[in-house]
PDB file of N, H, CA, C and O in Angstrom:
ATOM      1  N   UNK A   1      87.290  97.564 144.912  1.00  0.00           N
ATOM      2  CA  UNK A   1      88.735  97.663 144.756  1.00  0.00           C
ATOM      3  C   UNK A   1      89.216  96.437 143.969  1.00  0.00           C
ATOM      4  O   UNK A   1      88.620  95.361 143.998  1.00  0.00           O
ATOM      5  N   UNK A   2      90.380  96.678 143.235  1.00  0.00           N
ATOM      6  H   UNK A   2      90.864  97.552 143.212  1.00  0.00           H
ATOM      7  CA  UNK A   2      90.657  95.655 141.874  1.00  0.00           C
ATOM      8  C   UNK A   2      91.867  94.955 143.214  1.00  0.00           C
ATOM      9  O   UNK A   2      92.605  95.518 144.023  1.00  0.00           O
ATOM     10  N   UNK A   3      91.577  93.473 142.907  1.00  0.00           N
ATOM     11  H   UNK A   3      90.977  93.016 142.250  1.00  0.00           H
ATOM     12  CA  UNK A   3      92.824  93.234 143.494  1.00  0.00           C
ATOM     13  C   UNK A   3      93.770  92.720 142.755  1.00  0.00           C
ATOM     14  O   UNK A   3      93.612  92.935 141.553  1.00  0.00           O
ATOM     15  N   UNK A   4      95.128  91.837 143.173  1.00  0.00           N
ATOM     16  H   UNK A   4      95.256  91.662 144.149  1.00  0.00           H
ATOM     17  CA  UNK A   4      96.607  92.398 142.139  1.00  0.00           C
ATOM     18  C   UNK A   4      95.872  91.059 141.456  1.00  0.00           C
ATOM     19  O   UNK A   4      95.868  91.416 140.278  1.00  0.00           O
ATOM     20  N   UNK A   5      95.338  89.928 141.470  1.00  0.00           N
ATOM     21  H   UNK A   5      95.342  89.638 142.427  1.00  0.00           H
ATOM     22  CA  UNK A   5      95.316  88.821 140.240  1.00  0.00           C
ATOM     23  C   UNK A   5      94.307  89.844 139.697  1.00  0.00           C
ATOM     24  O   UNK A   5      94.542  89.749 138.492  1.00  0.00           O
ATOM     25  N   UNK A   6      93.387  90.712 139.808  1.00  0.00           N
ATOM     26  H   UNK A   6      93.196  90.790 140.786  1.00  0.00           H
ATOM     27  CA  UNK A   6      92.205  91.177 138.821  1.00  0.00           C
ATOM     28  C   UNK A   6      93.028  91.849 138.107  1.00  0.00           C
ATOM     29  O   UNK A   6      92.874  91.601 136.912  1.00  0.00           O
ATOM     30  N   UNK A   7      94.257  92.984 138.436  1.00  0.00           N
ATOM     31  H   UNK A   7      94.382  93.185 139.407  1.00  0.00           H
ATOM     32  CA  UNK A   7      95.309  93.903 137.413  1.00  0.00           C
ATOM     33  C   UNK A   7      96.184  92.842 136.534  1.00  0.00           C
ATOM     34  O   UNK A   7      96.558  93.110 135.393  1.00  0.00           O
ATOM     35  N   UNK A   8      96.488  91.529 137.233  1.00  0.00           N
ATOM     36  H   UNK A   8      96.185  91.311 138.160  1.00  0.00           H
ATOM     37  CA  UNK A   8      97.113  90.665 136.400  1.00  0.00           C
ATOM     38  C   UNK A   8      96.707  90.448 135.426  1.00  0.00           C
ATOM     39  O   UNK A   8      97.409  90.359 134.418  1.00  0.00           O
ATOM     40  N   UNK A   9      95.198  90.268 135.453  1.00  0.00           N
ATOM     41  H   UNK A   9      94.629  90.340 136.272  1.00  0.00           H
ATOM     42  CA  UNK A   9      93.768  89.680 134.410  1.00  0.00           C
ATOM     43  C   UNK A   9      93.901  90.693 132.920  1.00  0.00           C
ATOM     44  O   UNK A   9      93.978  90.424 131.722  1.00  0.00           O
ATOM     45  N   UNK A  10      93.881  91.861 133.657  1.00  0.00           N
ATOM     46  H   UNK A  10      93.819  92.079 134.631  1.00  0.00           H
ATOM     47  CA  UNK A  10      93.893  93.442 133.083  1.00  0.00           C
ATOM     48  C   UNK A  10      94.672  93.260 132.215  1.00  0.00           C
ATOM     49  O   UNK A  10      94.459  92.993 131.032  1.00  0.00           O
ATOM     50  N   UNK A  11      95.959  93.443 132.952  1.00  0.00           N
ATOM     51  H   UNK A  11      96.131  93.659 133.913  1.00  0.00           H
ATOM     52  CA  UNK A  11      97.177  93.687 131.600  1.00  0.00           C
ATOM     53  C   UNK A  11      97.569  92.383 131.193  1.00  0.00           C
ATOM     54  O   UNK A  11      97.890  92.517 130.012  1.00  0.00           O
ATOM     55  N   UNK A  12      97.737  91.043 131.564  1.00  0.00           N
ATOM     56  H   UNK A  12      97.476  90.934 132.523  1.00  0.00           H
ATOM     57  CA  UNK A  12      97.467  90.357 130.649  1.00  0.00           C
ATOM     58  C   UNK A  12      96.857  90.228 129.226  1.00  0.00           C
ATOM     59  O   UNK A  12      97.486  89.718 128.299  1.00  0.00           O
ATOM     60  N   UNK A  13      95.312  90.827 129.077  1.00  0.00           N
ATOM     61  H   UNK A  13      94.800  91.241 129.830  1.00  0.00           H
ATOM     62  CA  UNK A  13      94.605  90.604 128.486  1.00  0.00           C
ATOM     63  C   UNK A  13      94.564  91.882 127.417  1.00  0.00           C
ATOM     64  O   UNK A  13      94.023  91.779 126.316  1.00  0.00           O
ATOM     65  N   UNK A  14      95.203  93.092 127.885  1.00  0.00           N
ATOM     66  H   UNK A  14      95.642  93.176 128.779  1.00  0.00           H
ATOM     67  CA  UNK A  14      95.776  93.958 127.310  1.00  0.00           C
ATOM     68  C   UNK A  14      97.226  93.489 126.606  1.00  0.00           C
ATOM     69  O   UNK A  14      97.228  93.546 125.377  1.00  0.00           O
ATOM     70  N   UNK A  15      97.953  93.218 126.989  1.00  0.00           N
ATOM     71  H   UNK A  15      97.951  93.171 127.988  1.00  0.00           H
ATOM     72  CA  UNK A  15      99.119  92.627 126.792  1.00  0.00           C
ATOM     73  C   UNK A  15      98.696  91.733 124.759  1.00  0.00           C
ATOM     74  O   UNK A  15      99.161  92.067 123.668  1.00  0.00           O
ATOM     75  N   UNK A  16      97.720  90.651 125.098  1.00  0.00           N
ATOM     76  H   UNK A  16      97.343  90.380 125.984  1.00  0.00           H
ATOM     77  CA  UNK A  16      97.455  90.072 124.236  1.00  0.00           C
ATOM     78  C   UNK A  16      96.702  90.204 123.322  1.00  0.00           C
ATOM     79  O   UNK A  16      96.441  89.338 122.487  1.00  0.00           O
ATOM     80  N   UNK A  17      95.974  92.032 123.407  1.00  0.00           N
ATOM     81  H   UNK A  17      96.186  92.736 124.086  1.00  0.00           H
ATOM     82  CA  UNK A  17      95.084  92.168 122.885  1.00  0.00           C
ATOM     83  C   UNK A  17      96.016  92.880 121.585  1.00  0.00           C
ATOM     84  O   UNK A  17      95.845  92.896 120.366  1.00  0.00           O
ATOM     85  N   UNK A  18      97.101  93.464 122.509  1.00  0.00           N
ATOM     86  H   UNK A  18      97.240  93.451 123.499  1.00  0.00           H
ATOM     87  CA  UNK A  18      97.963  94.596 121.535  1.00  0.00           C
ATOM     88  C   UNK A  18      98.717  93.261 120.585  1.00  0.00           C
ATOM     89  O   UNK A  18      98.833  93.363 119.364  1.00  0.00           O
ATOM     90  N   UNK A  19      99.189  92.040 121.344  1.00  0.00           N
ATOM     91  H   UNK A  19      99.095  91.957 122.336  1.00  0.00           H
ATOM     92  CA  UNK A  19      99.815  91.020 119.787  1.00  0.00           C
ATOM     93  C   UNK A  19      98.635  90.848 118.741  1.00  0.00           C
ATOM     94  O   UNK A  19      98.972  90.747 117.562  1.00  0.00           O
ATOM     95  N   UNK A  20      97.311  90.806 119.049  1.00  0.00           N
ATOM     96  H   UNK A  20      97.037  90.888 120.007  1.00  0.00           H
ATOM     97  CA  UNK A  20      96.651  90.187 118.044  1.00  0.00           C
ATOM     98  C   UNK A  20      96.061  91.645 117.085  1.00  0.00           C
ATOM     99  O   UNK A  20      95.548  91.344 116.007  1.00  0.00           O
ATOM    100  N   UNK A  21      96.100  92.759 117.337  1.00  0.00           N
ATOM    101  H   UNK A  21      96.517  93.004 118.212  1.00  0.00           H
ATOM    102  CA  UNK A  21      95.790  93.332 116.751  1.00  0.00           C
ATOM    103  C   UNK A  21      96.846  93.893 116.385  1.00  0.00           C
ATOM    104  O   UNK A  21      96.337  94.895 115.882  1.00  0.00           O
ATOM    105  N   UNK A  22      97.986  94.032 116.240  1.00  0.00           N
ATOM    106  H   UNK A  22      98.400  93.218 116.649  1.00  0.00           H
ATOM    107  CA  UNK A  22      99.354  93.967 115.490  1.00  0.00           C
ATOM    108  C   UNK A  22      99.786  93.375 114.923  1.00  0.00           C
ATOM    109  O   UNK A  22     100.802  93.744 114.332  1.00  0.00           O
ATOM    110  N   UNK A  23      99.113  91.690 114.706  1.00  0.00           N
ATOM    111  H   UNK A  23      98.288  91.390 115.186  1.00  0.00           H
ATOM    112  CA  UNK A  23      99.218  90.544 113.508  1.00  0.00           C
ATOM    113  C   UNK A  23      97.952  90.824 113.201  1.00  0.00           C
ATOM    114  O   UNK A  23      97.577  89.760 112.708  1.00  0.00           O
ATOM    115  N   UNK A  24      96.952  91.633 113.165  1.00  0.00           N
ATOM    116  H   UNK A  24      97.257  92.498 113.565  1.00  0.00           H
ATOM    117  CA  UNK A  24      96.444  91.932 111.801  1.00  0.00           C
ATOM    118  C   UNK A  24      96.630  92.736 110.939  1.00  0.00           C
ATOM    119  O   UNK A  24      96.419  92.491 109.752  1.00  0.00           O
ATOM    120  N   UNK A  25      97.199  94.201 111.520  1.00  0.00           N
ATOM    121  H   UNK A  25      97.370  94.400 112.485  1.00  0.00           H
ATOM    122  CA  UNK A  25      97.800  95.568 110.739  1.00  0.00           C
ATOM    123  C   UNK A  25      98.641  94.986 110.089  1.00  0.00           C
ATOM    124  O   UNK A  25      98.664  95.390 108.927  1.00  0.00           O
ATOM    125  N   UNK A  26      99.877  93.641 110.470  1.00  0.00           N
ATOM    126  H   UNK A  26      99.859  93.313 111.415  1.00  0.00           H
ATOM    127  CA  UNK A  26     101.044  93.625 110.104  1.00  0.00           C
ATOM    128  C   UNK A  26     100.355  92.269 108.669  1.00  0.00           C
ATOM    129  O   UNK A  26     101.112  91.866 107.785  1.00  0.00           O
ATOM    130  N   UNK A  27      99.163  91.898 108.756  1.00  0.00           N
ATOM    131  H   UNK A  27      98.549  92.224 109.474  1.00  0.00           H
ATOM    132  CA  UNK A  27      98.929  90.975 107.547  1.00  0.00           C
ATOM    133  C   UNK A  27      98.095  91.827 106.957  1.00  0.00           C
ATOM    134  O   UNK A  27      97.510  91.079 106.173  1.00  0.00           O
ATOM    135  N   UNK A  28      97.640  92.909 106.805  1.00  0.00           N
ATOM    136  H   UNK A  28      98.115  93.516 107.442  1.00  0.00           H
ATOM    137  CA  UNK A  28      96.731  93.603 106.055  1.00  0.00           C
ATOM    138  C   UNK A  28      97.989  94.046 104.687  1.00  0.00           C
ATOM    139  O   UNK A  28      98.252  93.793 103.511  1.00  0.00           O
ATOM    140  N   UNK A  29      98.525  94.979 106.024  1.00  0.00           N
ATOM    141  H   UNK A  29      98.312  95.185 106.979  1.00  0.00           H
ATOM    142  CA  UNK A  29     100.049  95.483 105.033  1.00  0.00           C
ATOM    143  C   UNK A  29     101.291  94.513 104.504  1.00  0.00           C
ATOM    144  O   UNK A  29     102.208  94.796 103.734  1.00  0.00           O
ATOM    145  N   UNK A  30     101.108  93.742 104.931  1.00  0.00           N
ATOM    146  H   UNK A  30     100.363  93.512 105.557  1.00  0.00           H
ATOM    147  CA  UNK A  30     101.722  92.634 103.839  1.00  0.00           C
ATOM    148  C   UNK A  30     100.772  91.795 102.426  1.00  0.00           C
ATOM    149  O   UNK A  30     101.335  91.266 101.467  1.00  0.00           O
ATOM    150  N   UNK A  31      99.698  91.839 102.567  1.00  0.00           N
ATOM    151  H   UNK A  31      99.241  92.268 103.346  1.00  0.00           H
ATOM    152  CA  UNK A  31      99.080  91.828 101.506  1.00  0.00           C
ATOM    153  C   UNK A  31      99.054  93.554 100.427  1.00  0.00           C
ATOM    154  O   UNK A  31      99.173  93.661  99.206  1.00  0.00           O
ATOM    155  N   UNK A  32      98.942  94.173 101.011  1.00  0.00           N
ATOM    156  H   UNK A  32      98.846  94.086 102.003  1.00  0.00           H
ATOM    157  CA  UNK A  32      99.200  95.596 100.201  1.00  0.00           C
ATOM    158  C   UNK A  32     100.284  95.707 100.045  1.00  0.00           C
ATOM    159  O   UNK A  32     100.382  96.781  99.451  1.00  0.00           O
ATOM    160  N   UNK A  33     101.531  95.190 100.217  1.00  0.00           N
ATOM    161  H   UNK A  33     101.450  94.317 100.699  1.00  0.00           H
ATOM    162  CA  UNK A  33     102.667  95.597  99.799  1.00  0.00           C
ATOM    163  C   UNK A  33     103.357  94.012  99.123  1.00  0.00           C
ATOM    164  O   UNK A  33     103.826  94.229  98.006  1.00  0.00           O
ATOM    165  N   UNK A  34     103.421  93.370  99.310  1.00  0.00           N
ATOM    166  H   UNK A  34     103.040  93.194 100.217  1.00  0.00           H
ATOM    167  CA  UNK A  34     103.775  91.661  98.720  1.00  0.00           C
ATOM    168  C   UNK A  34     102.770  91.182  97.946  1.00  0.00           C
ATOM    169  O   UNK A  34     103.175  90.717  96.881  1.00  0.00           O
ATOM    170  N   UNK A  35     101.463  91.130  98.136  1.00  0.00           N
ATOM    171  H   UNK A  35     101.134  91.507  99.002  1.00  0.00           H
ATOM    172  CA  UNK A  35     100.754  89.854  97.653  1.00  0.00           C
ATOM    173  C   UNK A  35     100.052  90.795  96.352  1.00  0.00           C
ATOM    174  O   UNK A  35      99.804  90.299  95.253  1.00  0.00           O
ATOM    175  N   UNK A  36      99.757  92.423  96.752  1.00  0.00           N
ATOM    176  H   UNK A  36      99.958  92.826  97.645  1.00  0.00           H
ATOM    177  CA  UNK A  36      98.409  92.615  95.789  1.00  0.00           C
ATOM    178  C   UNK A  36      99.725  93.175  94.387  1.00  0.00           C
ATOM    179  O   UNK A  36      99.462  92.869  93.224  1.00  0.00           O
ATOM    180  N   UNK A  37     100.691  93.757  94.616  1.00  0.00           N
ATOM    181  H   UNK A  37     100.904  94.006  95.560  1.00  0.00           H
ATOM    182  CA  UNK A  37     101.565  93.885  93.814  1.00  0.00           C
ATOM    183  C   UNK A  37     102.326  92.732  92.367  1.00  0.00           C
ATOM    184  O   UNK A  37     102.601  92.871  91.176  1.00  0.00           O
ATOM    185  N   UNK A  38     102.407  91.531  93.506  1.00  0.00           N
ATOM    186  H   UNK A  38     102.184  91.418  94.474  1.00  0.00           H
ATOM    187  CA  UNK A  38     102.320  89.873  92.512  1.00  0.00           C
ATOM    188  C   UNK A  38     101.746  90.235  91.571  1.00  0.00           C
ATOM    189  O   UNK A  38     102.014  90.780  90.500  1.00  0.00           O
ATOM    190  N   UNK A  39     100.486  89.691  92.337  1.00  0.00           N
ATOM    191  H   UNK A  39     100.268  89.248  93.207  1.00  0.00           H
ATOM    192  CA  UNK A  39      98.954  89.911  91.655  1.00  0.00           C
ATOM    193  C   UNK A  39      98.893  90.244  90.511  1.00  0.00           C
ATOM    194  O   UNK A  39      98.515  89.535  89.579  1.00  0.00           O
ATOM    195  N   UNK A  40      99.466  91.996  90.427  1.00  0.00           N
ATOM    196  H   UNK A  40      99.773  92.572  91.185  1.00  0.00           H
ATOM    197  CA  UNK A  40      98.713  92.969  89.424  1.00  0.00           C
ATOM    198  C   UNK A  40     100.040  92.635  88.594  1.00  0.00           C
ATOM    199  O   UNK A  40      99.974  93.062  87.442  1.00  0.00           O
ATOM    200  N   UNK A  41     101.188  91.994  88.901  1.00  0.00           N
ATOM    201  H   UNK A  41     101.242  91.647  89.838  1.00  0.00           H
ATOM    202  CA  UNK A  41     102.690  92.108  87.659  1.00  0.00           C
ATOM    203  C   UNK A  41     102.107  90.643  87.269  1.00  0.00           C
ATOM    204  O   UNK A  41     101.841  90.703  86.069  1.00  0.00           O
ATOM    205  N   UNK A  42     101.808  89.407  87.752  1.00  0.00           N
ATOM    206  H   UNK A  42     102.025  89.358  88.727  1.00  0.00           H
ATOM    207  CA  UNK A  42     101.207  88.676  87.008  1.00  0.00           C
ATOM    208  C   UNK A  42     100.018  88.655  85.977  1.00  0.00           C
ATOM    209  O   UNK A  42      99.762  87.875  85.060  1.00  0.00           O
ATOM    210  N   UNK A  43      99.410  89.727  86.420  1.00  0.00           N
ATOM    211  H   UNK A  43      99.618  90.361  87.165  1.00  0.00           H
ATOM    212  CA  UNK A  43      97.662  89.427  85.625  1.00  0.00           C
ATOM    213  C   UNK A  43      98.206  90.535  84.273  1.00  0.00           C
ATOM    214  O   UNK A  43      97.588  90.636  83.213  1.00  0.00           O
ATOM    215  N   UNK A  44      99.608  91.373  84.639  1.00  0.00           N
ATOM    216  H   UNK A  44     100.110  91.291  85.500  1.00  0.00           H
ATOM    217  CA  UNK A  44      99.905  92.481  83.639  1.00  0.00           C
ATOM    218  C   UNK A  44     100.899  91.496  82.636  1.00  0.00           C
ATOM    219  O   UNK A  44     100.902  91.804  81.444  1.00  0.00           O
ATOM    220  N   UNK A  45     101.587  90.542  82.985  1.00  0.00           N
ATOM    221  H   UNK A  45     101.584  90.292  83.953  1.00  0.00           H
ATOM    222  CA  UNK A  45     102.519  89.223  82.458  1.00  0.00           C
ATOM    223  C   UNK A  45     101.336  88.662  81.298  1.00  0.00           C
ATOM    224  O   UNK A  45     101.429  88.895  80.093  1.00  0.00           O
ATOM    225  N   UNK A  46     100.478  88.060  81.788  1.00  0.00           N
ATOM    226  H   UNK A  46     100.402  87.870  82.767  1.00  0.00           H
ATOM    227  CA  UNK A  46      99.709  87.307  81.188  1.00  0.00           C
ATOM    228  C   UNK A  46      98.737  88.124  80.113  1.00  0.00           C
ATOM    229  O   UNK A  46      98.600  87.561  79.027  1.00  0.00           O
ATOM    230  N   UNK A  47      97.978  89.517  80.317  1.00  0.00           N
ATOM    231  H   UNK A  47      98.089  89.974  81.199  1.00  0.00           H
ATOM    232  CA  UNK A  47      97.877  90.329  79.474  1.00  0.00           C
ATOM    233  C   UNK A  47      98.802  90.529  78.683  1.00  0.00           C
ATOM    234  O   UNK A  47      98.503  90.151  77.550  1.00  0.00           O
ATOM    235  N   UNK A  48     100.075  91.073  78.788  1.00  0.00           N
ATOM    236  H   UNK A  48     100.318  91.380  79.708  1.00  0.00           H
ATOM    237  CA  UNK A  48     100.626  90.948  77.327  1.00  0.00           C
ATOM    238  C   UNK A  48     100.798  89.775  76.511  1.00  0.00           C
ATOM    239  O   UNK A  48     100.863  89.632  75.290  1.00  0.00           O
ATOM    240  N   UNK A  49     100.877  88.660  77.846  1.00  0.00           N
ATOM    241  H   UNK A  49     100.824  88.776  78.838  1.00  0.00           H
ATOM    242  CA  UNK A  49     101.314  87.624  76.653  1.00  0.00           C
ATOM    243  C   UNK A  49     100.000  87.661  76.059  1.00  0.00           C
ATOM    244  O   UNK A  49     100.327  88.042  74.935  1.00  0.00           O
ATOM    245  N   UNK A  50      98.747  87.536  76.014  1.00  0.00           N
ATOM    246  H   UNK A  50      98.481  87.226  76.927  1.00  0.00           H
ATOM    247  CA  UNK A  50      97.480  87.567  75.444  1.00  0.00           C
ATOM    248  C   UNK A  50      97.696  88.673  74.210  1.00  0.00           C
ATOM    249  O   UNK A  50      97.144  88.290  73.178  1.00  0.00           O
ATOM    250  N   UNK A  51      98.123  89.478  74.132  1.00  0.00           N
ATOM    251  H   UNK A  51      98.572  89.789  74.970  1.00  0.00           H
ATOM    252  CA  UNK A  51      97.933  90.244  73.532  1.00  0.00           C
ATOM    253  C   UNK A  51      99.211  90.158  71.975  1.00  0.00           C
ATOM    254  O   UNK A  51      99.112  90.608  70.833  1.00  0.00           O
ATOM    255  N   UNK A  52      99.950  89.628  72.442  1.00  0.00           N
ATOM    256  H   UNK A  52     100.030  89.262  73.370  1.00  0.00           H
ATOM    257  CA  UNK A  52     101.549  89.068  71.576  1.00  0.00           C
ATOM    258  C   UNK A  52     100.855  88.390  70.451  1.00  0.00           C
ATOM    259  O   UNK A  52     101.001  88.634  69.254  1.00  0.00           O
ATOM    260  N   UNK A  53     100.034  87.454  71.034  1.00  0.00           N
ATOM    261  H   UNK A  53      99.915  87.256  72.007  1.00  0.00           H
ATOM    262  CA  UNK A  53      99.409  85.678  70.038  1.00  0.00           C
ATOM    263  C   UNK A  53      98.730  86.689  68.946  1.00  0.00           C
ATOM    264  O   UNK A  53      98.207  87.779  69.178  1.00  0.00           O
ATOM    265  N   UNK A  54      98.879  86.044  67.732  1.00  0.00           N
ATOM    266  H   UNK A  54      99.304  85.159  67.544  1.00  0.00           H
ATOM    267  CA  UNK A  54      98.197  86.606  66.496  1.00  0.00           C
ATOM    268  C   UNK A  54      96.627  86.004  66.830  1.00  0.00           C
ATOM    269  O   UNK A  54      96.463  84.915  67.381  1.00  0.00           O
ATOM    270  N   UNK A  55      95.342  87.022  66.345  1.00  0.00           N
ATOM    271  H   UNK A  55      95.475  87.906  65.897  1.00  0.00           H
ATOM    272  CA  UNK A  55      94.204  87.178  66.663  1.00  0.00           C
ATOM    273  C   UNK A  55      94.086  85.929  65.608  1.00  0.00           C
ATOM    274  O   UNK A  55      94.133  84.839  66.178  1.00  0.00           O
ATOM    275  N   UNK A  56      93.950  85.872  64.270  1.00  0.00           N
ATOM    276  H   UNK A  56      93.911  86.758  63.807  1.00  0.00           H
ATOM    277  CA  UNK A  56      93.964  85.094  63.264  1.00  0.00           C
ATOM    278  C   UNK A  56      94.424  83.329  63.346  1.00  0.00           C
ATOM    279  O   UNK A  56      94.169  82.359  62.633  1.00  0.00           O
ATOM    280  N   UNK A  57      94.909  83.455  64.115  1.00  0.00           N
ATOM    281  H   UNK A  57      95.116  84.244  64.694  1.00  0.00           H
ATOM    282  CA  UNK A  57      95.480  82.074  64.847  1.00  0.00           C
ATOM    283  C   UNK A  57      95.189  80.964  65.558  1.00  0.00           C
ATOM    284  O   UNK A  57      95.604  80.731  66.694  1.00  0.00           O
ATOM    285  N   UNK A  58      94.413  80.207  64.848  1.00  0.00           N
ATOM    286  H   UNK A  58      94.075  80.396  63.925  1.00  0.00           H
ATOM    287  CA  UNK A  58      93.779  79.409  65.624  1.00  0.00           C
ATOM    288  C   UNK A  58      94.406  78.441  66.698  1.00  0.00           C
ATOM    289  O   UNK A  58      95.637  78.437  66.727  1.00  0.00           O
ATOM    290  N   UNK A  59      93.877  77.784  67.410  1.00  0.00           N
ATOM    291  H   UNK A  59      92.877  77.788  67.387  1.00  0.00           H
ATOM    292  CA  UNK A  59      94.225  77.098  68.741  1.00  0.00           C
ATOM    293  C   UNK A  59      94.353  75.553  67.857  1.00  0.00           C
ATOM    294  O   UNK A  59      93.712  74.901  67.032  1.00  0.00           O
ATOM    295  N   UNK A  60      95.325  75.496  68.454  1.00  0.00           N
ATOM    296  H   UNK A  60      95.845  76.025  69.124  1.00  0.00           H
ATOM    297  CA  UNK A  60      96.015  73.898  68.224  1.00  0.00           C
ATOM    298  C   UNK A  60      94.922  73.233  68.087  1.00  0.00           C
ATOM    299  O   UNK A  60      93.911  73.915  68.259  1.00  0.00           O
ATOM    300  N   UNK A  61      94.682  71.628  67.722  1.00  0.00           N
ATOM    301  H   UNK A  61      95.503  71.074  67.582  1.00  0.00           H
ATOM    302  CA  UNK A  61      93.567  70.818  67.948  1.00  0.00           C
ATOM    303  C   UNK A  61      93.919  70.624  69.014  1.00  0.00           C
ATOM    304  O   UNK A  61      94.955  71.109  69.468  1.00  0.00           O
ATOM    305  N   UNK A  62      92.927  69.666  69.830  1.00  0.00           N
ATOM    306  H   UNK A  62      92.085  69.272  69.461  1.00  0.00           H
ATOM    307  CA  UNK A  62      93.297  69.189  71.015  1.00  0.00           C
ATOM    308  C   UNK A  62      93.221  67.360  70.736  1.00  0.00           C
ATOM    309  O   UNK A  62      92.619  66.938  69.748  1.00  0.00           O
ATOM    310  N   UNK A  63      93.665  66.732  71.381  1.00  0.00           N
ATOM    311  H   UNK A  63      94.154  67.074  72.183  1.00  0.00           H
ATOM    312  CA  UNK A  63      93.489  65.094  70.919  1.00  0.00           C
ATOM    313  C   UNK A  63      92.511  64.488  71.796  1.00  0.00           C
ATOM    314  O   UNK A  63      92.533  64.643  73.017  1.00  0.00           O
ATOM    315  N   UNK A  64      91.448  63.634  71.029  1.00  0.00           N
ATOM    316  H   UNK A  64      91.430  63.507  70.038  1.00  0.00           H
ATOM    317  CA  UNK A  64      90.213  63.476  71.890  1.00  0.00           C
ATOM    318  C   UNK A  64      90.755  61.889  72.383  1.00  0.00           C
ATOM    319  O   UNK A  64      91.565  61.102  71.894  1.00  0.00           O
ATOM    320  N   UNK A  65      89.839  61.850  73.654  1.00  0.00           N
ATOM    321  H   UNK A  65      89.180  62.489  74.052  1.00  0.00           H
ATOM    322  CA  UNK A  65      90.601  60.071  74.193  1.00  0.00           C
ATOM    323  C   UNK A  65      89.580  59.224  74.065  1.00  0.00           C
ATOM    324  O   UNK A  65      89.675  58.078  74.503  1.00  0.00           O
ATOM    325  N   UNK A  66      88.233  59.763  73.321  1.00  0.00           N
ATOM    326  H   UNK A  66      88.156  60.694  72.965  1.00  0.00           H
ATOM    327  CA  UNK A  66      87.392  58.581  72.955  1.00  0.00           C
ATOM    328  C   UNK A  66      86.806  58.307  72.223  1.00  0.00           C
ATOM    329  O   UNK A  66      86.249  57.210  72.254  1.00  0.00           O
TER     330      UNK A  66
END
């Protein structure tokens, strides 16, 4: 027979099992909806700008320090 601190133990541990696996659903889907979206409008930002620069165009010198 369970006694009442062993049901305490229980749903306690239930209790804390349901926060931690609800801060992971809730950071999975915030990376799929906030972070991977960034992501893909930045890497799509920087592709065009790549693509704008004349091919023919060489790169500045750079200044050597020695």
């Amino acid at each position: 027979m369970v006694t009442t601190a062993g049901w305490l133990y229980l749903g306690a541990g239930t209790l804390l099992f349901f926060f931690w696996a609800y801060g992971i659903v809730s950071f999975a889907l915030d990376v799929k909806n906030v972070y991977v979206p960034a992501v893909r409008g930045w890497r799509a930002a920087s592709d065009e700008q790549e693509s704008d620069r004349d091919p023919t165009e060489e790169p500045a010198p750079t200044e050597q320090l020695y």
